[in-house]
LUMGULO-462976 format. One record per residue (C-alpha): x, y, z; residue number from 1. Coordinates in Angstrom, 3 decimals. Each point is the difference from the previous one (the first is absolute). Example, Ala and Ser with C-alpha at 12.3 -4.5 7.8 and 13.67 -1.06 7.14 Angstrom:
REM residues 2
SITE     east    north       up pase
SITE   12.300   -4.500    7.800    1
SITE    1.370    3.440   -0.660    2
***
This chain:
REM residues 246
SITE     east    north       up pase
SITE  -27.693   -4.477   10.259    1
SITE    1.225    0.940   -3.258    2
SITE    3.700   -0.090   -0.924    3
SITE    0.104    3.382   -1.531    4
SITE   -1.141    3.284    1.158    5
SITE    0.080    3.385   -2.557    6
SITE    2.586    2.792    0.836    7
SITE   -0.577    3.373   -1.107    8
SITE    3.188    1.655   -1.505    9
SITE    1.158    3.362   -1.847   10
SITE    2.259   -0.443   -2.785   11
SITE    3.107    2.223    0.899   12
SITE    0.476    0.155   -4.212   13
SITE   -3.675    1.511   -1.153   14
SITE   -1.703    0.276    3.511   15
SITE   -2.939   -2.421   -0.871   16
SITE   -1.645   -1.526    2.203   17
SITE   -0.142   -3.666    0.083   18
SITE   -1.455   -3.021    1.655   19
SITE    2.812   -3.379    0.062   20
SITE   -0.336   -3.119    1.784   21
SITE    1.444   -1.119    3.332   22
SITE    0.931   -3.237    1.993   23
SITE   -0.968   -0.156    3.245   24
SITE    2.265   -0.558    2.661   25
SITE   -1.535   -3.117    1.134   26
SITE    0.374   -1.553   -3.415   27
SITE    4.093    1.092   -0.071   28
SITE    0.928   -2.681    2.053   29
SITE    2.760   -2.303   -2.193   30
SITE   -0.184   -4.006    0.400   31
SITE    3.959    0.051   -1.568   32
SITE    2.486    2.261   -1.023   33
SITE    3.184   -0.724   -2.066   34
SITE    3.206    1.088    0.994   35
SITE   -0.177    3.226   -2.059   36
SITE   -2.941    0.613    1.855   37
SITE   -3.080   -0.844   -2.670   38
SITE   -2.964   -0.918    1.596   39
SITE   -2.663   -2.449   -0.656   40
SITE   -3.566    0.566    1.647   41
SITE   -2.722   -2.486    0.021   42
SITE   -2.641    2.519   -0.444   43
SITE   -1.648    0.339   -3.345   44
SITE    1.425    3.176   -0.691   45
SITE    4.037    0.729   -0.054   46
SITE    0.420    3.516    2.433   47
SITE    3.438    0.182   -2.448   48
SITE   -2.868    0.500   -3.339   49
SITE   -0.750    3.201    1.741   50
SITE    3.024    2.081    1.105   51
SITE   -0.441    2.273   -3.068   52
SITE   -2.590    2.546   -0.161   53
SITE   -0.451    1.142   -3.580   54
SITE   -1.606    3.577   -0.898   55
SITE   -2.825   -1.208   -2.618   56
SITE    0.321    3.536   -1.631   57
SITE    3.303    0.599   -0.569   58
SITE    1.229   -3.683    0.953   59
SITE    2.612    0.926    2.396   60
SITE    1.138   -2.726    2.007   61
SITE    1.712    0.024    3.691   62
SITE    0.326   -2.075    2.870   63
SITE   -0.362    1.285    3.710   64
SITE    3.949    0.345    0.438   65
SITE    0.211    2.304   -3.150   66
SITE    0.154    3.488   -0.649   67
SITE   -2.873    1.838    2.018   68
SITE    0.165    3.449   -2.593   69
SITE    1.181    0.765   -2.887   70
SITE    1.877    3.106   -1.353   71
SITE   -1.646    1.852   -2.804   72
SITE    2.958   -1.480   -2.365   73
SITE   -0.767   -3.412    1.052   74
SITE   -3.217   -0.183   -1.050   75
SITE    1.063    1.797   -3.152   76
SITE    2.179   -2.744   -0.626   77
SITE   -2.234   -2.886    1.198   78
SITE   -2.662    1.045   -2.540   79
SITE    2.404    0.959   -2.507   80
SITE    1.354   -3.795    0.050   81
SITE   -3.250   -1.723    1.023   82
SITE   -3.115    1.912    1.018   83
SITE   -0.610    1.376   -3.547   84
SITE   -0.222   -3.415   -1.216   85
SITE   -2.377   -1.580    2.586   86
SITE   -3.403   -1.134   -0.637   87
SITE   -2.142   -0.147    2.462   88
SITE    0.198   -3.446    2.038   89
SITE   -1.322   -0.796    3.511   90
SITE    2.276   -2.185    1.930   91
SITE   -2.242    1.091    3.166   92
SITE   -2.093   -3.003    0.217   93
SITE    1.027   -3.792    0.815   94
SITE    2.896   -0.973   -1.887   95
SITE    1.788   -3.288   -1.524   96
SITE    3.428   -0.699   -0.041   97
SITE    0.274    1.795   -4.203   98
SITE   -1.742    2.970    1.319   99
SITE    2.637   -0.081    3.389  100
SITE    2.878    0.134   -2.196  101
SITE   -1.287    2.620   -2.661  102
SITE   -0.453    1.888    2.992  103
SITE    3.929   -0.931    1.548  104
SITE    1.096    1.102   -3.659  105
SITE   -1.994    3.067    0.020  106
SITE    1.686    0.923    3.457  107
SITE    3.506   -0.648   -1.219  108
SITE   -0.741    2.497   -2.881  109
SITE   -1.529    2.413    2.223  110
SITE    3.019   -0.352    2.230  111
SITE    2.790    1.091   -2.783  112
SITE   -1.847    2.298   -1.147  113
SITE   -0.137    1.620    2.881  114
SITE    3.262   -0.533    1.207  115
SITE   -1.731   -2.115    3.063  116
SITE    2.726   -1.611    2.798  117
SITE    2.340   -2.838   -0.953  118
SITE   -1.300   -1.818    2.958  119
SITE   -3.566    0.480   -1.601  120
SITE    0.898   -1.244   -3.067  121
SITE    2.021   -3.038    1.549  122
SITE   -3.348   -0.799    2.097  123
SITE   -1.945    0.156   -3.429  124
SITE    2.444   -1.803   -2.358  125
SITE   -0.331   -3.154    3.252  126
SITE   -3.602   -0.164    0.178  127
SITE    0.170   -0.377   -4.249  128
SITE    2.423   -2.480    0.493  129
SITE   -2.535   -1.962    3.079  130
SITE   -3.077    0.500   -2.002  131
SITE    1.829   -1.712   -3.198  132
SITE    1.187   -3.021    2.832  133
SITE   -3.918   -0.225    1.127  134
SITE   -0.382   -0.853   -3.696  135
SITE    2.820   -2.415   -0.265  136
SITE    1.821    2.257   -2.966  137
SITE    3.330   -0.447    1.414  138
SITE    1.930    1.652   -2.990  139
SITE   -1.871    2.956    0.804  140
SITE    0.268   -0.009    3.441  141
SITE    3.871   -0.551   -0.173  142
SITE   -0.182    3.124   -2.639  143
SITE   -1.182    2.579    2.335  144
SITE    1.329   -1.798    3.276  145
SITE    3.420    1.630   -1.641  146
SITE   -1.658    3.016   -0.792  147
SITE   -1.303    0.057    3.533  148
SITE    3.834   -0.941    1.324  149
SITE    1.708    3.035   -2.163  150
SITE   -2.809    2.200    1.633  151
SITE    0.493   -1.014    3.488  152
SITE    3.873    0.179   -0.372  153
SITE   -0.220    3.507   -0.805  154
SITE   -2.131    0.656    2.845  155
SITE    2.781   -1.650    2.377  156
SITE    2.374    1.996   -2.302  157
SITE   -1.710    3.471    1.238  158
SITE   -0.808   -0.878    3.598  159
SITE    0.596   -3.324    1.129  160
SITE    3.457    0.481    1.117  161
SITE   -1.192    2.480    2.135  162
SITE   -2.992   -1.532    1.669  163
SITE    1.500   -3.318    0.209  164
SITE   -3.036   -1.215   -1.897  165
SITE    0.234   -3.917    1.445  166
SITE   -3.351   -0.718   -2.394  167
SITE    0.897    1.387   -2.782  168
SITE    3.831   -1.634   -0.048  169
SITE   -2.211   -3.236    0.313  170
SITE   -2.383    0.730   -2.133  171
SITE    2.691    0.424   -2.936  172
SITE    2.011   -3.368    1.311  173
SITE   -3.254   -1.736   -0.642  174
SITE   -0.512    1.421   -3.854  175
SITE    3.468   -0.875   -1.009  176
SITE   -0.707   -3.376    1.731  177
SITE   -3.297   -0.034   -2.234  178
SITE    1.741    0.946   -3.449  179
SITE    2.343   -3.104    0.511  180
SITE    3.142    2.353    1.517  181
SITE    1.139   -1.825    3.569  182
SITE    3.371    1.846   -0.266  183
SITE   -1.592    3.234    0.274  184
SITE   -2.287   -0.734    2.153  185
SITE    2.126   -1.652    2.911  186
SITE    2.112    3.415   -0.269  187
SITE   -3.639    1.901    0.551  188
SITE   -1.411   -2.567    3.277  189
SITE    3.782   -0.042    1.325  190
SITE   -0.057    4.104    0.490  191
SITE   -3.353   -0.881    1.995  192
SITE    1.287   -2.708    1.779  193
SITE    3.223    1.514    0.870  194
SITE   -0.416    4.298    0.303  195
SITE   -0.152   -0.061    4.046  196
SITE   -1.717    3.421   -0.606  197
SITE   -3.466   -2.094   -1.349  198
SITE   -1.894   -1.268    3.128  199
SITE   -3.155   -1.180   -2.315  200
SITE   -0.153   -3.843    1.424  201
SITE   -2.484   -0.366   -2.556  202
SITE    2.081    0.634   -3.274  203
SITE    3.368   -1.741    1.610  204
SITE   -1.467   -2.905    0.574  205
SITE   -1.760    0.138   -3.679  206
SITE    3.049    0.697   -0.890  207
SITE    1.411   -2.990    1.303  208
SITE   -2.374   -1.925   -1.587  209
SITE   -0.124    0.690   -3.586  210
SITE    4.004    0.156    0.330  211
SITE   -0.253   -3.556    1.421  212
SITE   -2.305   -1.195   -2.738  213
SITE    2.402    1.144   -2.634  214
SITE    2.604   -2.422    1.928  215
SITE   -2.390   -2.345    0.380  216
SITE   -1.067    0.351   -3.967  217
SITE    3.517    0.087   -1.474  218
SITE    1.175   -2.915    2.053  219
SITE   -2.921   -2.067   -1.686  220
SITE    2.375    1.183   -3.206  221
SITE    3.410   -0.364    0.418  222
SITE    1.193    1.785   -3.240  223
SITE   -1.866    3.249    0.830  224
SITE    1.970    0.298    3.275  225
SITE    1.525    3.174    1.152  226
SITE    1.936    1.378    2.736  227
SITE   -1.955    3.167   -0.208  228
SITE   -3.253   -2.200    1.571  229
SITE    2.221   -1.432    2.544  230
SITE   -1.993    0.953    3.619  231
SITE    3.811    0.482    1.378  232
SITE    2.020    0.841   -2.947  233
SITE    0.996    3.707   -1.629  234
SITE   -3.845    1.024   -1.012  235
SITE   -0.049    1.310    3.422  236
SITE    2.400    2.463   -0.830  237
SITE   -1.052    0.838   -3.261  238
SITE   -1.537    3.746   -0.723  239
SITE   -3.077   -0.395   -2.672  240
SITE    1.205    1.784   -3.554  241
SITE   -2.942    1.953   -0.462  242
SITE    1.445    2.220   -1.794  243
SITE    0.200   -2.523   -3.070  244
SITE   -3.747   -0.498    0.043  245
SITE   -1.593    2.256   -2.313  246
***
């Protein structure tokens, strides 16, 4: 059986209809994942290559979790910014890891432009950020890991308070643990760990880990130590600024 099947979709910029490429469930299946949750499959073709369907005509880009219409002034100002300047390319086919990210970029500009979901462009900015790591270009990968991390803290910023978003508190623990900040990080994994209103067993104890591998990692360098990373000490009590990340 072949990895990829064709999809039929209708642009919800210029209503053409397209043909784009799809991984099959079977061929999903991850043999690792990292602790930010980046997957690595042992199939010949990465199901993370083909998240974004791209219009060929007007080269609007989207992933499943974005916008499902668009306003009249939206696609004014999509094609305003970026569809008048498109020439005609067809991402629909099988797809390499440049093509993958011209076609990440091309959502990310689709997304402004359209004024897409924070928590869109967060998922977006991440996958750049994985797809650089697949291709070992760490400075680039830390680049829009941060990008990713200002994203996702404005998502938490607009709803995660509310919803008591376990994964997403994590999720933003583990960036600033990526981008080389522990001290912000223990703050994020200790509001998981100790907010008796999250009952996610899951993200605790992931939590617990990544906060014990900072101990573990700044023990190995007794200069760098902090009481902020301290499993016992005041990080537990500490509220995360994020109103100083811009």
């Amino acid at each position: 059986m072949e990895p990829l099947y064709q999809s039929k979709m209708e642009c919800i910029c210029c209503e053409n209809i397209f043909m784009t490429s799809r991984v099959r469930p079977s061929f999903k299946r991850a043999s690792k994942t990292d602790s930010d949750f980046c997957g690595y499959y042992k199939a010949e073709v990465n199901p993370d290559y083909y998240v974004v369907r791209v219009c060929p005509e007007c080269g609007f880009a989207s992933t499943e979790n974005g916008l499902s219409k668009l306003s009249d002034q939206q696609k004014k100002n999509y094609m305003d910014s970026i569809g008048s300047h498109w020439k005609n390319q067809d991402y629909c086919g099988e797809r390499n890891a440049q093509q993958a990210m011209a076609c990440y970029k091309l959502a990310l500009l689709s997304a402004q432009a359209v004024g897409d979901k924070d928590r869109v462009i967060a998922g977006i900015l991440h996958h750049i950020a994985w797809l650089n790591r697949y291709e070992s270009n760490g400075n680039e990968e830390i680049r829009f890991l941060r990008f990713a991390l200002q994203a996702y803290i404005r998502v938490y910023e607009a709803e995660g308070v509310a919803l008591n978003n376990a994964k997403l508190m994590y999720l933003i623990g583990e960036l600033y643990r990526r981008i080389g900040e522990p001290n912000e990080a223990v703050r994020w994994f200790s509001r998981v760990v100790n907010d008796k209103k999250i009952v996610d067993a899951s993200m605790i104890r992931a939590s617990r880990e990544q906060w014990q591998l900072i101990r573990e990692e700044q023990n190995a360098r007794p200069s760098d130590m902090s009481s902020d990373t301290s499993l016992t000490g005041e990080a537990a009590e500490t509220k995360p600024a994020v109103s100083t990340i811009a």
